[in-house]
Structure formats: C-alpha cells, structure tokens
OpenMM code with the backbone's topology and positions (N, CA, C; nanometers):
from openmm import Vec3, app, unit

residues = "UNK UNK UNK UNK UNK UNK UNK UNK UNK UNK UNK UNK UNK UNK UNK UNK UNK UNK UNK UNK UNK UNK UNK UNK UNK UNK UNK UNK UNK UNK UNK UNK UNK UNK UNK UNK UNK UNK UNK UNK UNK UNK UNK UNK UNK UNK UNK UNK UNK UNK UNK UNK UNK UNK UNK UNK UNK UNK UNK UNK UNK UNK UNK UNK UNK UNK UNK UNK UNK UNK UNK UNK UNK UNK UNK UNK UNK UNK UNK UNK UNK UNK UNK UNK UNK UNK UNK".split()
positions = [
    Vec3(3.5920, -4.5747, -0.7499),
    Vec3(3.6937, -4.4982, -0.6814),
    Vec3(3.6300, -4.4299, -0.5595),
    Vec3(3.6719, -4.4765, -0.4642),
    Vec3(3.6148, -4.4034, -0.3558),
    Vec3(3.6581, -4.2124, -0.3393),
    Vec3(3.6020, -4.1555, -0.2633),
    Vec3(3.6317, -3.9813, -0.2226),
    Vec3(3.7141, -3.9647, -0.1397),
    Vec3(3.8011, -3.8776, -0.1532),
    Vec3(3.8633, -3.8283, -0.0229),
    Vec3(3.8379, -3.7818, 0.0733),
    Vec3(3.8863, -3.8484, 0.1902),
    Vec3(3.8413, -3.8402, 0.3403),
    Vec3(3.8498, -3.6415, 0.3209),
    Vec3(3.7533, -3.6254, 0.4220),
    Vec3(3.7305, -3.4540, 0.4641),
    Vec3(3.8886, -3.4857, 0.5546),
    Vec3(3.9904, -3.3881, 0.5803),
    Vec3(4.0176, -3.3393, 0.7178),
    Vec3(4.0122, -3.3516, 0.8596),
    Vec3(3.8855, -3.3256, 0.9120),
    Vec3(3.8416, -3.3151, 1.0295),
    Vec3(3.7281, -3.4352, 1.0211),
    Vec3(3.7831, -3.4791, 1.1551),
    Vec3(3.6817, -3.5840, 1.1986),
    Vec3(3.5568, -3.5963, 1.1978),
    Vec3(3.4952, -3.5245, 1.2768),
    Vec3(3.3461, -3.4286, 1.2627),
    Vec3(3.3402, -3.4170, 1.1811),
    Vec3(3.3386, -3.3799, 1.0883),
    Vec3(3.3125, -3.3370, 0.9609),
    Vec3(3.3018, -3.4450, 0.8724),
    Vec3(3.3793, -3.5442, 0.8727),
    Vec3(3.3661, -3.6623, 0.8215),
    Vec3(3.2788, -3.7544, 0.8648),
    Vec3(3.2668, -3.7661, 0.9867),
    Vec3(3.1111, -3.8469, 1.0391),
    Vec3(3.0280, -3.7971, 0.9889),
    Vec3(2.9846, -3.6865, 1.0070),
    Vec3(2.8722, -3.5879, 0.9651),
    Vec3(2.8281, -3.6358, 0.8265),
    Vec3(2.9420, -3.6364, 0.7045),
    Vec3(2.9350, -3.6755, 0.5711),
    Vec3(2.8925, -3.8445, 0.5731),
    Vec3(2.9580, -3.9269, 0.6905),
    Vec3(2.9652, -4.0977, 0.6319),
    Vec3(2.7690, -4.0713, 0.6871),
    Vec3(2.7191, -4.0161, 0.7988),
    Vec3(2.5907, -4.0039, 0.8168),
    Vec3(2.5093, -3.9185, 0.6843),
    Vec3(2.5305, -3.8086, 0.6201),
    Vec3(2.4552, -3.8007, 0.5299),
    Vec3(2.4526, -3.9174, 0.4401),
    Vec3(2.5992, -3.9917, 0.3754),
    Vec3(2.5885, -4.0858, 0.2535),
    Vec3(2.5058, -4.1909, 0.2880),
    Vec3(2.5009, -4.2277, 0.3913),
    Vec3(2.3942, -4.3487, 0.4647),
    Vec3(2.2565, -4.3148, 0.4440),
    Vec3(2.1944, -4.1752, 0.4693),
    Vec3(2.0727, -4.1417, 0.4367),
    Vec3(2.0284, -4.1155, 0.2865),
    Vec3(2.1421, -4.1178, 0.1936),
    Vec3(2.1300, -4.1405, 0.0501),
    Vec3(2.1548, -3.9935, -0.0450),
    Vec3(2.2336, -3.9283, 0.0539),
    Vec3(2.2738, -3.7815, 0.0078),
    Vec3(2.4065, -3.8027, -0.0906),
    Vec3(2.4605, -3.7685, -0.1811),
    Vec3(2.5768, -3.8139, -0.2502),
    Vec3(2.6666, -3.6786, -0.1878),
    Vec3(2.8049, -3.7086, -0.1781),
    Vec3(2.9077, -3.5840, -0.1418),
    Vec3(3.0097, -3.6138, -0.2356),
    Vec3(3.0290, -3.4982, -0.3149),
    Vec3(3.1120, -3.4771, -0.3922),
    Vec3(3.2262, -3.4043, -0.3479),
    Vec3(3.3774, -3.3758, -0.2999),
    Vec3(3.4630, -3.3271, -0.3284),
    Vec3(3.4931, -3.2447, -0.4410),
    Vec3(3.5124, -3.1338, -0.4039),
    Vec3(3.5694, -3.0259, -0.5447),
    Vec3(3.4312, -2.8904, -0.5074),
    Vec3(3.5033, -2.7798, -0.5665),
    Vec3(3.4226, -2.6523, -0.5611),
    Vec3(3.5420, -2.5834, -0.5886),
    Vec3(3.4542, -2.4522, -0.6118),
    Vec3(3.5978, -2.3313, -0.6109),
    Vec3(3.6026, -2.2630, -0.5195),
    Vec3(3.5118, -2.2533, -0.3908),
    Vec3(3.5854, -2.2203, -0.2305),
    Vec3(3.5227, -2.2830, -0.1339),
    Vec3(3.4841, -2.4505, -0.1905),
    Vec3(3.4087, -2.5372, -0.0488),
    Vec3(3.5334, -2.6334, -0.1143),
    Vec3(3.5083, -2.7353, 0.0208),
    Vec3(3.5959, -2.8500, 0.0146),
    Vec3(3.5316, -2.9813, -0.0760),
    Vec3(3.3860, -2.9724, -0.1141),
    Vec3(3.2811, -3.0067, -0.1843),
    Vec3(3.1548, -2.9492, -0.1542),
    Vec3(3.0832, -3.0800, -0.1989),
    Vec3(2.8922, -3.0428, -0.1308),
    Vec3(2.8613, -3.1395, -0.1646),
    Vec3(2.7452, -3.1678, -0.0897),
    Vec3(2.6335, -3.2588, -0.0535),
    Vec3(2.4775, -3.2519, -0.1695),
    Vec3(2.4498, -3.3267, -0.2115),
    Vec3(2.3431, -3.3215, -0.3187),
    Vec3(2.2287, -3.4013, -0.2618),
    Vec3(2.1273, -3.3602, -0.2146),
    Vec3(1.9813, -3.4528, -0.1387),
    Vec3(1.9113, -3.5604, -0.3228),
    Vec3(1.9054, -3.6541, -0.2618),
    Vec3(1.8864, -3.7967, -0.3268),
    Vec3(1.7508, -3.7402, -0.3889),
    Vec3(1.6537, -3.6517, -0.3412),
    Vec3(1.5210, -3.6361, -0.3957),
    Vec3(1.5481, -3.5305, -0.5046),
    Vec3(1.6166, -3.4422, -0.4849),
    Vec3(1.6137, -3.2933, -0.5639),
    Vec3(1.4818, -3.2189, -0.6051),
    Vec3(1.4120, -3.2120, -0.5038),
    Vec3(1.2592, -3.2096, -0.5228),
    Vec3(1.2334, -3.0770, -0.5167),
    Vec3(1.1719, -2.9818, -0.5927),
    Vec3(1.1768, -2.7969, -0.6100),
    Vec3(1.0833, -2.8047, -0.5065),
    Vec3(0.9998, -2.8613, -0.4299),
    Vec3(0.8857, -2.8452, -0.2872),
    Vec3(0.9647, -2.8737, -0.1802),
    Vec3(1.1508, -2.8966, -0.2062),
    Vec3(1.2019, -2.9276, -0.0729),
    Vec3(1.2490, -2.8441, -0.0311),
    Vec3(1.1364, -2.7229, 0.0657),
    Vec3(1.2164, -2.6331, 0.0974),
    Vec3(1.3026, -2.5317, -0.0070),
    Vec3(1.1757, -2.5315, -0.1436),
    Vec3(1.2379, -2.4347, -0.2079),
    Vec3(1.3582, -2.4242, -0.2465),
    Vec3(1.4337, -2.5943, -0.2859),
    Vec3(1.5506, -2.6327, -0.3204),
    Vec3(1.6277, -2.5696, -0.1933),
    Vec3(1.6506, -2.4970, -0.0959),
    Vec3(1.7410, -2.4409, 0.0049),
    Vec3(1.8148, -2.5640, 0.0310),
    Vec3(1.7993, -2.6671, 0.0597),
    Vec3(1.8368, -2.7952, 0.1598),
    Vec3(1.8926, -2.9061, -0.0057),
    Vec3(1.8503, -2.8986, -0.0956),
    Vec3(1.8495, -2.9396, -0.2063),
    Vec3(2.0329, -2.9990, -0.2539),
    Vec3(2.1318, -2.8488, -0.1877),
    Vec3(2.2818, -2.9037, -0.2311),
    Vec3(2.3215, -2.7825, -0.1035),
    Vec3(2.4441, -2.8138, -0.0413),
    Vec3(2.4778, -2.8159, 0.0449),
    Vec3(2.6424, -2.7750, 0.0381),
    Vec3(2.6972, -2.6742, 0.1042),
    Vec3(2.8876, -2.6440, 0.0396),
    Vec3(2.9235, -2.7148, 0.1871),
    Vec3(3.0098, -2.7731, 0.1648),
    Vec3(3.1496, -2.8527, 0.2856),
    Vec3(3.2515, -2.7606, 0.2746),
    Vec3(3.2474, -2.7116, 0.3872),
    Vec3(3.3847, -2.6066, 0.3919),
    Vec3(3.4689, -2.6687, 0.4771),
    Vec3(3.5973, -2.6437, 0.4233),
    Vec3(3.6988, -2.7528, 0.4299),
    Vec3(3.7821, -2.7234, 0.5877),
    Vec3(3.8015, -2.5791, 0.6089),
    Vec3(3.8635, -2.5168, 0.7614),
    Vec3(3.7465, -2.4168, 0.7730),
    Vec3(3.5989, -2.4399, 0.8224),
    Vec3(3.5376, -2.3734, 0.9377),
    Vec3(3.5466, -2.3421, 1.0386),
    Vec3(3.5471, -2.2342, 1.1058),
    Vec3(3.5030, -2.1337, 1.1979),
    Vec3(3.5608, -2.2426, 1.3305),
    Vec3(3.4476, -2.3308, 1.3245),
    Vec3(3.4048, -2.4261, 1.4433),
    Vec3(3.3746, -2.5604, 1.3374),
    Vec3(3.4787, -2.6662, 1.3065),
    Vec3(3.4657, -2.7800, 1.2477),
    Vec3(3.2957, -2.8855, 1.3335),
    Vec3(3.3019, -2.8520, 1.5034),
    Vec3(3.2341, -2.9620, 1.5215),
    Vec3(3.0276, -2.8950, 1.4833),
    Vec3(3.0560, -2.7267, 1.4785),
    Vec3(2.9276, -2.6899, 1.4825),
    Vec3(2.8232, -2.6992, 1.3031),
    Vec3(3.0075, -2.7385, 1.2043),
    Vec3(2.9870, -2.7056, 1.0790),
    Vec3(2.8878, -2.8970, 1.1069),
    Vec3(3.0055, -2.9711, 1.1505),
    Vec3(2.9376, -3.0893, 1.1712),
    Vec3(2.7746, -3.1481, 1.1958),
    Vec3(2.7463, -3.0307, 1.2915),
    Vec3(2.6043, -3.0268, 1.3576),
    Vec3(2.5392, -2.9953, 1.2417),
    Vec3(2.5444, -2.9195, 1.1400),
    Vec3(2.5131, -2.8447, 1.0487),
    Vec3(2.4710, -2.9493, 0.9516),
    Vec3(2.5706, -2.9781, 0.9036),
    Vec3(2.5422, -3.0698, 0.8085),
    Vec3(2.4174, -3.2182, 0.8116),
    Vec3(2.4252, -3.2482, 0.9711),
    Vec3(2.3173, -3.3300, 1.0283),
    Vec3(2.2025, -3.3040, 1.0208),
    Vec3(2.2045, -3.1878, 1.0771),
    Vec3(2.0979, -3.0993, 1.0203),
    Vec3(1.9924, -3.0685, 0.9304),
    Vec3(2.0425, -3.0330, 0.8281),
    Vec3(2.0259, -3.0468, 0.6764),
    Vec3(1.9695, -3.1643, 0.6766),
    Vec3(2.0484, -3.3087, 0.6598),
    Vec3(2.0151, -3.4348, 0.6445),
    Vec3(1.8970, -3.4166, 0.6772),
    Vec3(1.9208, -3.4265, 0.8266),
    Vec3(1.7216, -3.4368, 0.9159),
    Vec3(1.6389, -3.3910, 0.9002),
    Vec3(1.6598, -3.2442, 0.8217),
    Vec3(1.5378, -3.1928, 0.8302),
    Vec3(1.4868, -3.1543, 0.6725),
    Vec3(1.5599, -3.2414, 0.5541),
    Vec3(1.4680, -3.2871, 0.4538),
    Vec3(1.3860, -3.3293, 0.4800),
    Vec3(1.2594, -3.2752, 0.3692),
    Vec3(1.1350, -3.2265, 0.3802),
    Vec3(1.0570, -3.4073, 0.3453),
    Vec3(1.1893, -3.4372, 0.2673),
    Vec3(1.1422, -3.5641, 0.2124),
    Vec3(1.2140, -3.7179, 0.2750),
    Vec3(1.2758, -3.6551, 0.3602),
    Vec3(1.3693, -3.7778, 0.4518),
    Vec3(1.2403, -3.9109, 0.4543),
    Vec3(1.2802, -3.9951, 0.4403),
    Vec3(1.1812, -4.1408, 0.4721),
    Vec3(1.0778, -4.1734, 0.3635),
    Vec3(1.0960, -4.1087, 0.2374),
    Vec3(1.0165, -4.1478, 0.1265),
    Vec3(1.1185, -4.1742, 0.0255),
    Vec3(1.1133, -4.3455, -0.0822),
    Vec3(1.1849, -4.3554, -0.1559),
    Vec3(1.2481, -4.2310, -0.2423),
    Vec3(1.3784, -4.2336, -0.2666),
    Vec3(1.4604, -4.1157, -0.3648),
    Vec3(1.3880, -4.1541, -0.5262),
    Vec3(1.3441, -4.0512, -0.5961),
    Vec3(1.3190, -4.0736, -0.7365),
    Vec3(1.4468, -4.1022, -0.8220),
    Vec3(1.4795, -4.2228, -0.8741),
    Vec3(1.5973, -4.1569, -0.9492),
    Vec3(1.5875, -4.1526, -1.0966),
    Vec3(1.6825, -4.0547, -1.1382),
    Vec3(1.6244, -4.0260, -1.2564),
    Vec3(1.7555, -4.0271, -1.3668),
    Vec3(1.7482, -4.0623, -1.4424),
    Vec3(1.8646, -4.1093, -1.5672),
    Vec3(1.8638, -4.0529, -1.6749),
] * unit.nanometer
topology = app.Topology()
chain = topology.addChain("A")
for resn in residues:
    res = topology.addResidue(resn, chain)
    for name in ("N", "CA", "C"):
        topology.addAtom(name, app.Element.getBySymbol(name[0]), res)
C-alpha cells in the first residue's frame, strides 16, 4: 500500500528525495503530518538528533520546511555507508 501524498509540493519532493536515500516516511503523529526514520538508527548519529524527524503538515514556510528536511537527509553522519538492517 503505498502513503499518502504530503499536501504541498515541496514538501513532497523533499520526502520522494529522502525515500530515495533510504529514509522510510511514515504518515500519522499526534501533531506532525508524520516523520521520517534514518535507515541507520545509529546512537553516534549525531546523538540520535537526525535519527527521526516530525513532517509538519501546514508550516510557517512549506518551501523552507522543504529545505529542512534535505537537510537532515545530507547531513547524516552516516549518509553513503550501507544501512544495517535489523529484524
């Protein structure tokens, strides 16, 4: 079953670019529109900070929340080393 599209455009690129880098986005919270979960979940990434991520659904500034979220992506600590996965 695929997720429901975000809203805002920006905001939705932003997300189809994290899922490409191997971040999962979940829909649902009790005051985000979802969040973003980093593929490593690694406690040295940045002290879990960057680790999960809230999507707010009507921000401030949709295209800066956008920038934001890119952000994040890029500047995992662990970007470009296989994801551990774990079962």
């Amino acid at each position: 079953m695929a997720r429901r599209l975000h809203p805002n455009k920006d905001i939705e690129a932003a997300l189809t670019y994290a899922k490409c880098q191997g971040w999962q986005v979940r829909p649902g919270g009790s005051h985000c529109w979802g969040k973003m979960y980093c593929p490593w979940n690694d406690k040295a990434c940045r002290c879990g900070e960057f680790c999960i991520s809230c999507i707010w659904s009507t921000p401030r500034s949709a295209f800066n929340h956008a920038r934001q979220i890119r952000r994040v992506v890029d500047n995992c600590s662990q970007q470009g080393t296989p994801p551990i996965i774990r079962h």
